[in-house]
C-alpha positions in Angstrom: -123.4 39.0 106.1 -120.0 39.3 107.8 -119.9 35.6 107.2 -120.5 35.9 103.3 -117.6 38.6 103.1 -115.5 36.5 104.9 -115.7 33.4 102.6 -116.0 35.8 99.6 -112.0 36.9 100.9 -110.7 33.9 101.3 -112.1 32.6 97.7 -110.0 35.5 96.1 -107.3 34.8 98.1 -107.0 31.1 97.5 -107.8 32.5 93.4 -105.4 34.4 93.5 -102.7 31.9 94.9 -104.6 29.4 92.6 -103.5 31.7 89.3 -100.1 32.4 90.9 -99.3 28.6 91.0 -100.5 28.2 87.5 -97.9 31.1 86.4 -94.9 29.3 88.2 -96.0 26.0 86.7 -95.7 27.5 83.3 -92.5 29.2 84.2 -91.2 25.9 85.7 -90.3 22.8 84.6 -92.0 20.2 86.9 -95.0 22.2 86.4 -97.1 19.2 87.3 -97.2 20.0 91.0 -98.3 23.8 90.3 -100.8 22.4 87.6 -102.4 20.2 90.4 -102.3 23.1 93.2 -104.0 26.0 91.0 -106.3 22.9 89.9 -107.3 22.1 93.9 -107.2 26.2 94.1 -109.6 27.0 91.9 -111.5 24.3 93.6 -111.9 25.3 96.6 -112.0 28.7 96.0 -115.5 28.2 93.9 -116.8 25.8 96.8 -116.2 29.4 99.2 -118.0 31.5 97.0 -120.5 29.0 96.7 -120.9 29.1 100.8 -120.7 33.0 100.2 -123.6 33.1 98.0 -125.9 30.5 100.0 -125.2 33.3 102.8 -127.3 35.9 100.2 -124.9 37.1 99.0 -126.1 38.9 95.8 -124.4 37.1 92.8 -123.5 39.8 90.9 -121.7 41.8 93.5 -119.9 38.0 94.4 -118.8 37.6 91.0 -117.9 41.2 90.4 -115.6 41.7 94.0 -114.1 38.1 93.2 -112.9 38.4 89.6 -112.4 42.4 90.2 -109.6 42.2 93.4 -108.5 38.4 91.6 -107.3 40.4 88.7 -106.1 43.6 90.5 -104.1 40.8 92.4 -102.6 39.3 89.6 -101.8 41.8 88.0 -99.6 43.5 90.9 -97.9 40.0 91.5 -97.8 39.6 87.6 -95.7 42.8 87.9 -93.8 42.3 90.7 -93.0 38.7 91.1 -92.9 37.8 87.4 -91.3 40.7 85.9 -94.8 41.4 83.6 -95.5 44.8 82.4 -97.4 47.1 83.8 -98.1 49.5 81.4 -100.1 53.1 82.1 -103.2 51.5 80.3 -103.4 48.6 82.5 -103.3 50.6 85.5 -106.3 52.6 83.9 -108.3 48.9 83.4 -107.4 48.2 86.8 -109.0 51.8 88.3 -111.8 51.2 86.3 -112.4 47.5 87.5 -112.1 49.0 91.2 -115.0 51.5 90.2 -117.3 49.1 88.9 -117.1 46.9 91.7 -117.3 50.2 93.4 -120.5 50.6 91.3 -122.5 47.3 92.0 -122.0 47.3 95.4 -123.2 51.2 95.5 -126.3 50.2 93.1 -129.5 51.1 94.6 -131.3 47.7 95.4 -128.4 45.9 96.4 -128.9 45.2 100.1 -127.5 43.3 103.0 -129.0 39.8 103.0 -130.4 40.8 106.6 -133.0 42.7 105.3 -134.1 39.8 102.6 -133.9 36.5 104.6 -137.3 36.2 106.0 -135.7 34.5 109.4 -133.7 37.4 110.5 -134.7 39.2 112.9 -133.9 42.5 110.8 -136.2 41.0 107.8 -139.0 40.8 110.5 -138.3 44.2 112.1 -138.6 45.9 108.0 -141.8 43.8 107.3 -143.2 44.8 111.0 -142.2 48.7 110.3 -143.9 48.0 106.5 -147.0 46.7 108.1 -147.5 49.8 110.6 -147.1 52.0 107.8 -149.4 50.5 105.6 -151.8 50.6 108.9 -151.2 54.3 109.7 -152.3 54.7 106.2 -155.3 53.1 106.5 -156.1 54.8 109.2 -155.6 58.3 107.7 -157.9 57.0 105.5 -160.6 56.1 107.7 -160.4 58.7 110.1 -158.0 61.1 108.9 -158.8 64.2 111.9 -156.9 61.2 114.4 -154.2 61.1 112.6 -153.7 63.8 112.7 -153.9 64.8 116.3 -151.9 62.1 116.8 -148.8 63.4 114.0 
C-alpha cells in the first residue's frame, strides 16, 4: 500500500506542475511549450494513478486525495506565484475539501489493500483468523460445556 501512496504523490505533484505550466502558458506568449508540458503532465500523472489504483487502491479515496491536495496546490500557487485572490471563502472551500478527503479515507469500509488481495499474506492471516472463529463457533454449538472450559 506504501507503493500506491507513493504513485498517488507523485500523480498530484506532476498535476499540480501540469496545471502550473498551463497557467504560465496562458500568461505567456509562446505558450506552446507550456501547452505541450501540462499536456505530457496530465499524462503521466493519470498513467500514476492508474499504477496507484492497480495497487488497490480504493478509487474513490484516489480520486478524492488527487483532485483534493491538486486544488489546495493550485490554489496556494494560484495565490502566490500568480498574484490570484485568495479570498476568506476560498480558504473555507479549501478546509472543507481537506475534511472530506479527511472523510473518505476515515469512512468505515475503506481498508488497506492488504487485507483485500487474496495473495497477501495479511489477506490470508484475516481469512485464517475468520475461519477459526467461525470454527469456535461451531463448536460452541456442538459441545458448548468445552468451550467453555476452554474460554
Amino acid at each position: 500500500m506504501v507503493t500506491a501512496w507513493l504513485l498517488m504523490c507523485a500523480a498530484i505533484a506532476v498535476e499540480v506542475a501540469s496545471t502550473t505550466a498551463l497557467k504560465a502558458a496562458a500568461s505567456s506568449d509562446s505558450h506552446l511549450g507550456w501547452t505541450v508540458t501540462a499536456l505530457a503532465g496530465v499524462i503521466v500523472s493519470y498513467l500514476l494513478m492508474d499504477g496507484a489504483l492497480r495497487l488497490q487502491m480504493e478509487a474513490s479515496v484516489a480520486y478524492a486525495v488527487w483532485s483534493g491536495v491538486g486544488t489546495t496546490a493550485i490554489a496556494i500557487i494560484g495565490a502566490l506565484g500568480f498574484g490570484e485572490s485568495l479570498h476568506p471563502a476560498k480558504m473555507i472551500g479549501i478546509a472543507l475539501i481537506i475534511v472530506g478527503v479527511a472523510l473518505l479515507n476515515l469512512a468505515p469500509g475503506t481498508q488497506p489493500a492488504a487485507l483485500r488481495h487474496p495473495h497477501s499474506s495479511t489477506y490470508r492471516l484475516v481469512e485464517a483468523l475468520s475461519g477459526l472463529d467461525t470454527a469456535l463457533d461451531e463448536l460452541a454449538r456442538l459441545d458448548p460445556a468445552r468451550v467453555r472450559r476452554v474460554a
